[in-house]
BAFI-3210 file (N, C-alpha, C; in Angstrom, 3 decimals, decimal comma, padded with zeros to 6 digits):
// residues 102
n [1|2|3|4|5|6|7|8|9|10|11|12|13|14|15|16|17|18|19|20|21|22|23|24|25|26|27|28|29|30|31|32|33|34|35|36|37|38|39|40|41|42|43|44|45|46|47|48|49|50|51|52|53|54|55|56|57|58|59|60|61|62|63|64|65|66|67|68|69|70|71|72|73|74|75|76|77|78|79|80|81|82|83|84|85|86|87|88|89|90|91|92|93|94|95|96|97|98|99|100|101|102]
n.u [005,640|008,982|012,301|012,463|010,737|007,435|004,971|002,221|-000,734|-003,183|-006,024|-008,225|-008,912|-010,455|-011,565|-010,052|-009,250|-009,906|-010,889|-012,421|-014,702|-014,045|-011,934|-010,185|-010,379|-009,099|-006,174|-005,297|-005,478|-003,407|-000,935|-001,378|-000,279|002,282|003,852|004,776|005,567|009,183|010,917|010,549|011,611|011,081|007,886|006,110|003,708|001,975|-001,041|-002,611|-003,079|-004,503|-003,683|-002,712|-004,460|-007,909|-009,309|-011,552|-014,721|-016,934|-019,495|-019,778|-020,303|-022,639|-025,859|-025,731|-023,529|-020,887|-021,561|-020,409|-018,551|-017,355|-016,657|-014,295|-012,921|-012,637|-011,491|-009,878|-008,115|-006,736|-005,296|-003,645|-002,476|-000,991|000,373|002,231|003,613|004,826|007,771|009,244|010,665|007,787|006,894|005,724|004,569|003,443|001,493|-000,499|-003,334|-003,763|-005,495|-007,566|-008,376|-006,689]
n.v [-007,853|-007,104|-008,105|-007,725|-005,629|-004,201|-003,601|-001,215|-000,269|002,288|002,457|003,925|006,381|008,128|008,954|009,856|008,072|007,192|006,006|003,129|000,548|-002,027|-001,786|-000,926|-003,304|-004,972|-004,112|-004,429|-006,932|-007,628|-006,431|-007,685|-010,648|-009,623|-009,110|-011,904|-012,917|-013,010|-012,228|-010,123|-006,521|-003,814|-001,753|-000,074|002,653|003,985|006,195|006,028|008,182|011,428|012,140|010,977|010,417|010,804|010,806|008,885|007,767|009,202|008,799|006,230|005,215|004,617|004,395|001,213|001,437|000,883|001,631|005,611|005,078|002,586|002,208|003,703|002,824|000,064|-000,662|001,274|001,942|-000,430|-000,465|001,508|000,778|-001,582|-000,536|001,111|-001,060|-002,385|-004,942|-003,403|-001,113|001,062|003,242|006,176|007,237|010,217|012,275|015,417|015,221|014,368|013,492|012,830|009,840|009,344]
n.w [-014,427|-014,060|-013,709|-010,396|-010,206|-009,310|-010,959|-010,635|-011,776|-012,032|-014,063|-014,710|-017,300|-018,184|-016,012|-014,203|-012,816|-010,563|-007,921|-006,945|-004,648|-005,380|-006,946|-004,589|-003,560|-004,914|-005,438|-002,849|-002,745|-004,292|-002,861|-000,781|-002,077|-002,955|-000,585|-000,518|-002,043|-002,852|-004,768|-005,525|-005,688|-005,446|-005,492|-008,074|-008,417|-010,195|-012,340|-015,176|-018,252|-017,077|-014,660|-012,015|-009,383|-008,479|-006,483|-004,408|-006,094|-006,130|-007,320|-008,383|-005,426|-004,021|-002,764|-002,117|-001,612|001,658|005,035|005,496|007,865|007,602|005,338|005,049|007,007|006,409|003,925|002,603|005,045|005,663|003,079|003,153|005,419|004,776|002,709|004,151|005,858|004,345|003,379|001,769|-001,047|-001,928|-004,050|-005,221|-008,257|-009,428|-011,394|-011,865|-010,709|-007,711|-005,348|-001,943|-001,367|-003,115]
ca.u [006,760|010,282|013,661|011,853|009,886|005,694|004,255|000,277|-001,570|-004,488|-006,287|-009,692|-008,250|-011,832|-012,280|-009,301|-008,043|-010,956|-011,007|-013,803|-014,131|-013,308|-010,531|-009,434|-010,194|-007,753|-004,858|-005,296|-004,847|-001,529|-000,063|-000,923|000,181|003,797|004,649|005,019|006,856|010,743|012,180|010,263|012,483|010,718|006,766|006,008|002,641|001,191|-001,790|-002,797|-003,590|-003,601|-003,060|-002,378|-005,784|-008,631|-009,392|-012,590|-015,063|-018,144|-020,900|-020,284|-020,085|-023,641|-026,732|-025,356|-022,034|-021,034|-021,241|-019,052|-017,413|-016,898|-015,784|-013,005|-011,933|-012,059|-010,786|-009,177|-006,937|-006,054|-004,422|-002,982|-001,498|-000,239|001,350|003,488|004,474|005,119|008,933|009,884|009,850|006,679|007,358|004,295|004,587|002,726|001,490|-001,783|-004,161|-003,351|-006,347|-007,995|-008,130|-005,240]
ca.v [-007,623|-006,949|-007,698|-007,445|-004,590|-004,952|-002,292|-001,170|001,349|002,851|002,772|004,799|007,926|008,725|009,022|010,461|007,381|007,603|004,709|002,312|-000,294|-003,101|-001,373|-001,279|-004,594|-005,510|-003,473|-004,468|-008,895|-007,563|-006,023|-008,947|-011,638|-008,956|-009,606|-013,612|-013,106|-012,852|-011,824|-008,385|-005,585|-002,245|-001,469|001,416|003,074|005,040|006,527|005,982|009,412|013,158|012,229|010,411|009,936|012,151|009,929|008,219|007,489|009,246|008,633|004,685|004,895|005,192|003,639|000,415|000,916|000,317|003,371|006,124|004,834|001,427|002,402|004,675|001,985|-001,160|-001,107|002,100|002,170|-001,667|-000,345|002,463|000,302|-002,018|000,679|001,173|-002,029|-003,482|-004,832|-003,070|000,327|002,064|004,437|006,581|008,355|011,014|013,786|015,653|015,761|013,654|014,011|012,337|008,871|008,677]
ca.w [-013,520|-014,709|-012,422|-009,593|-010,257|-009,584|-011,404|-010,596|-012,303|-012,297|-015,527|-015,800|-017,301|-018,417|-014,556|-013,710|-012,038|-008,912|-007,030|-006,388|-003,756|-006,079|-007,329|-003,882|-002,775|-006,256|-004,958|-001,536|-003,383|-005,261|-001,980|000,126|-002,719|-003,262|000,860|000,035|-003,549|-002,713|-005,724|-005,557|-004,472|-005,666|-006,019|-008,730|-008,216|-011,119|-012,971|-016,633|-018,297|-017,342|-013,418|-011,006|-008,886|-008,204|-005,069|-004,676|-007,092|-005,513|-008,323|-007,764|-003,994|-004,216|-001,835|-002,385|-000,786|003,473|005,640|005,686|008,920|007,089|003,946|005,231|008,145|005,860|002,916|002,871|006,147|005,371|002,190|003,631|006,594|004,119|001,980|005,048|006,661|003,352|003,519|-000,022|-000,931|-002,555|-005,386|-006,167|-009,733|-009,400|-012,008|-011,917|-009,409|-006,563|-004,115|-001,448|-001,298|-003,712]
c.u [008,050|011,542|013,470|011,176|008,538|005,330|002,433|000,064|-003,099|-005,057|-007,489|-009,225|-009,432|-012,293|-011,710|-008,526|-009,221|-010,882|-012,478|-013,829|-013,793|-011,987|-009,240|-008,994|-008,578|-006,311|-004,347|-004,937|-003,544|-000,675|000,411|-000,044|001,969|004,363|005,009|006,059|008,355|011,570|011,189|011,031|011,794|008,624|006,399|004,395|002,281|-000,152|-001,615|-003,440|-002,774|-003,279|-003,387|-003,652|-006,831|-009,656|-010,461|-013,719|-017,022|-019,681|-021,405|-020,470|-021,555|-024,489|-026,164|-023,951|-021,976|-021,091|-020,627|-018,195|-016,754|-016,084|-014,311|-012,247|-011,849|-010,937|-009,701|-007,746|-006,513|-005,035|-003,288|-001,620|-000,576|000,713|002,938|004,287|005,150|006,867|010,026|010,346|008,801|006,849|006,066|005,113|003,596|002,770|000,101|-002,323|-003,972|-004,629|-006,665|-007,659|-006,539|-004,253]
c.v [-007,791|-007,007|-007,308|-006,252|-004,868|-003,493|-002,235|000,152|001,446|003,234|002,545|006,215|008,767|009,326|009,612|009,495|007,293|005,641|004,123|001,234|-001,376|-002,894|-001,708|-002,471|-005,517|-005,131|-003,860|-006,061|-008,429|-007,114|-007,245|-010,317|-011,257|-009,961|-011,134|-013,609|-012,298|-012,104|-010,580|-007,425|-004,548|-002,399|-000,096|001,570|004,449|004,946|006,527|007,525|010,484|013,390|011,349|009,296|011,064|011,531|009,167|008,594|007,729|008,945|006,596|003,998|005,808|004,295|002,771|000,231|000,641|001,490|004,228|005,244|003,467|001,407|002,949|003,228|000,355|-000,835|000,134|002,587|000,781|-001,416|000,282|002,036|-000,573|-002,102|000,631|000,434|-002,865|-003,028|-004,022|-002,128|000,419|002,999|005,017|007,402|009,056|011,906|014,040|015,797|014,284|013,911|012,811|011,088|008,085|009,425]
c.w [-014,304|-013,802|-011,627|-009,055|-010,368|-010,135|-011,367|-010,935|-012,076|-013,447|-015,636|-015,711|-017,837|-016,927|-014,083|-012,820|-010,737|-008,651|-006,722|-005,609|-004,414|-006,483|-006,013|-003,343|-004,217|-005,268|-003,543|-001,708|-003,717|-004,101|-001,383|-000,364|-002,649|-002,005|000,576|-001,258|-003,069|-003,350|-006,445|-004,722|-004,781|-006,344|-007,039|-009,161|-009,190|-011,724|-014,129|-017,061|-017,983|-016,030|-012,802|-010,756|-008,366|-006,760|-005,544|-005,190|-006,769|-005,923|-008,118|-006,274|-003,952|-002,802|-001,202|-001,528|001,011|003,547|005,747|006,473|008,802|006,249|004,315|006,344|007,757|005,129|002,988|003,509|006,011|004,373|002,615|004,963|005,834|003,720|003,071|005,653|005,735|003,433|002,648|000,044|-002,154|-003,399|-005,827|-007,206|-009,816|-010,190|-011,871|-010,677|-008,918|-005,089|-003,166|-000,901|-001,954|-003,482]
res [x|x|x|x|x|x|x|x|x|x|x|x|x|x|x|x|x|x|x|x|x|x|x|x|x|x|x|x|x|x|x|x|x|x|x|x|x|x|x|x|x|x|x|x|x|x|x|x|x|x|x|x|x|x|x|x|x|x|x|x|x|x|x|x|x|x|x|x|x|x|x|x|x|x|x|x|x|x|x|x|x|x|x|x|x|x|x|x|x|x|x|x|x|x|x|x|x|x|x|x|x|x]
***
């Protein structure tokens, strides 16, 4: 963090940046921890690599993971609600492919 700048990236550029539910449950600790830190005024949201995000990460969202109707209404729409109520502003940096989840 720099002068109240939080910076989060995304960094599997082998992957394109895809999301996995750990990844999310990460991003989803640094939001909730931001809302209590004070002397954050600006979030900046980028990808490592040749873009952005290529959403979610369908090869590890395998057997093993919750149900569609879980996956999409946990972790997912928690971030997403987050994203929005958070007191700051949000800065995505976006280049590349931008899909889906991301």
């Amino acid at each position: 963090m720099e002068s109240g700048v939080c910076r989060i990236t995304l960094n599997r550029p082998k992957r394109l940046n895809a999301l996995q539910f750990p990844t999310i449950l990460e991003i989803l600790e640094v939001f909730e921890s931001i809302i209590q830190e004070k002397s954050i005024r600006v979030i900046v949201f980028n990808g490592e690599g040749r873009c952005f995000c290529s959403g979610d990460d369908l090869v590890s969202m395998g057997p093993d993971s919750p149900p569609l109707d879980e996956r999409f209404r946990l972790p997912h729409h928690k971030l997403i609600h987050l994203i929005r109520s958070i007191p700051i502003p949000v800065v995505a940096v976006l280049h590349g492919y931008c899909l889906g989840a991301g």
